[in-house]
N, C-alpha and C positions, 0 to 999 in steps of 0.2 A: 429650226432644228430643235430635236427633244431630246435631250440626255438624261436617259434612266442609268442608275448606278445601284446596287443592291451587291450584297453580298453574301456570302453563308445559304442560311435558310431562305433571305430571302430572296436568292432566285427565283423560286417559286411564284412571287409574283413577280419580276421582269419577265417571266416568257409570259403572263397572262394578261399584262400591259401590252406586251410587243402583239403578241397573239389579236388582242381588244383593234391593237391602232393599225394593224395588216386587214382586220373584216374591215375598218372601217374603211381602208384605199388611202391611207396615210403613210407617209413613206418615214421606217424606223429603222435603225440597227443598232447591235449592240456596241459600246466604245467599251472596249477591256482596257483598262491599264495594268491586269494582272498577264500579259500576255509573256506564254512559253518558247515564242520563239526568240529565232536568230534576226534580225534585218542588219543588211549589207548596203554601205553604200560607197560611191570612193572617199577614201579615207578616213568612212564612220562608220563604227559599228557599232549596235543596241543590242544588248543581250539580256532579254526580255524576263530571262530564267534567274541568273545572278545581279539583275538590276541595275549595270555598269553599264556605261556609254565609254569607247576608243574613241579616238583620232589618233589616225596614225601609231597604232600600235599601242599607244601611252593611253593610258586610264583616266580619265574625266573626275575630277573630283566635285558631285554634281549632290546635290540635295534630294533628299525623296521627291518633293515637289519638283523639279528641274529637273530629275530622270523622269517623271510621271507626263509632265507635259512637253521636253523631246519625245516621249513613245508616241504619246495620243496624235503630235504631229506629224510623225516618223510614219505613224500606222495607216494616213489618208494622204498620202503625199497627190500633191496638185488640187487638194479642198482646202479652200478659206475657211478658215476657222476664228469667227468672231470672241471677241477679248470675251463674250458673256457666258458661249459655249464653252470653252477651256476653263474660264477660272468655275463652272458649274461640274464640270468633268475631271477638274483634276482637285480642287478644292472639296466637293463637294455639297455645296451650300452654295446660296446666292447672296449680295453682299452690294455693298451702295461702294466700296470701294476699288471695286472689280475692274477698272481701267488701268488705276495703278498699280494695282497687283502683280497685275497680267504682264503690262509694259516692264517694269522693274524683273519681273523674272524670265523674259524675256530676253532684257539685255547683258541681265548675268547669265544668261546661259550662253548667248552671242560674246561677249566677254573672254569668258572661259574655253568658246570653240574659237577661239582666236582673232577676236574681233571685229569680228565682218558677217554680213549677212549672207554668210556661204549656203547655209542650208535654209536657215529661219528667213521669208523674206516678209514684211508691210507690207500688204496691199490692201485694199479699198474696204471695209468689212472685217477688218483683221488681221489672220498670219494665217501663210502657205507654204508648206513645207515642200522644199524642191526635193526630188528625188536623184537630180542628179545635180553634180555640184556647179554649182554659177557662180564666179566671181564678178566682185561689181567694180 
């Protein structure tokens, strides 16, 4: 997986990156964490626009980084998303510390949505984000 991130001006080059790795028959998309919408799920909701995460009606008291990585997981629900791809996508940067990073905000966010891996689950490669809720 390739995670381009660009902002502002330079969108300009992510569509000509994206553009470049589509002739070439490389499979790319874009990861927004600026995203306008709504997503719905039982008893979670993302509000992409005011940057909040509910449960259950009640407001999430969640960190820039912690709402940015619920979204990016929120936004490919049932794709593993390896610790190197998130913390590249919501970080921005790559880093030799990126395992702990990831695992640690992770579990505060698992924490904070009430301690269990309702939404965020481990699996083999990472974390996949259920789109419908699973208790364990």
């Amino acid at each position: 997986m390739i995670i381009i991130q660009a902002n502002g001006a330079e969108g300009d080059l992510e569509e000509k990156i994206l553009a470049l790795l589509r002739r070439e028959d490389i499979a790319a998309e874009r990861v927004s964490l600026s995203s306008r919408h709504t997503l719905t799920f039982p008893e979670l909701t993302i509000d992409g626009r005011s940057q909040q995460a509910f449960q259950n009606g009640t407001a999430l008291a969640l960190t820039r980084i912690e709402f940015n990585m619920l979204l990016l997981l929120a936004s490919n629900p049932g794709v593993t998303l390896s610790k190197e791809d998130l913390f590249s996508a919501v970080w921005g940067r790559d880093s030799a510390d990126t395992l702990k990073v990831v695992a640690n905000t992770v579990s505060n966010l698992r924490r904070k949505m009430g301690g269990s891996q309702t939404y965020i689950r481990t699996v083999r490669g990472g974390y996949v984000f259920s789109a419908v809720s699973v208790t364990a």
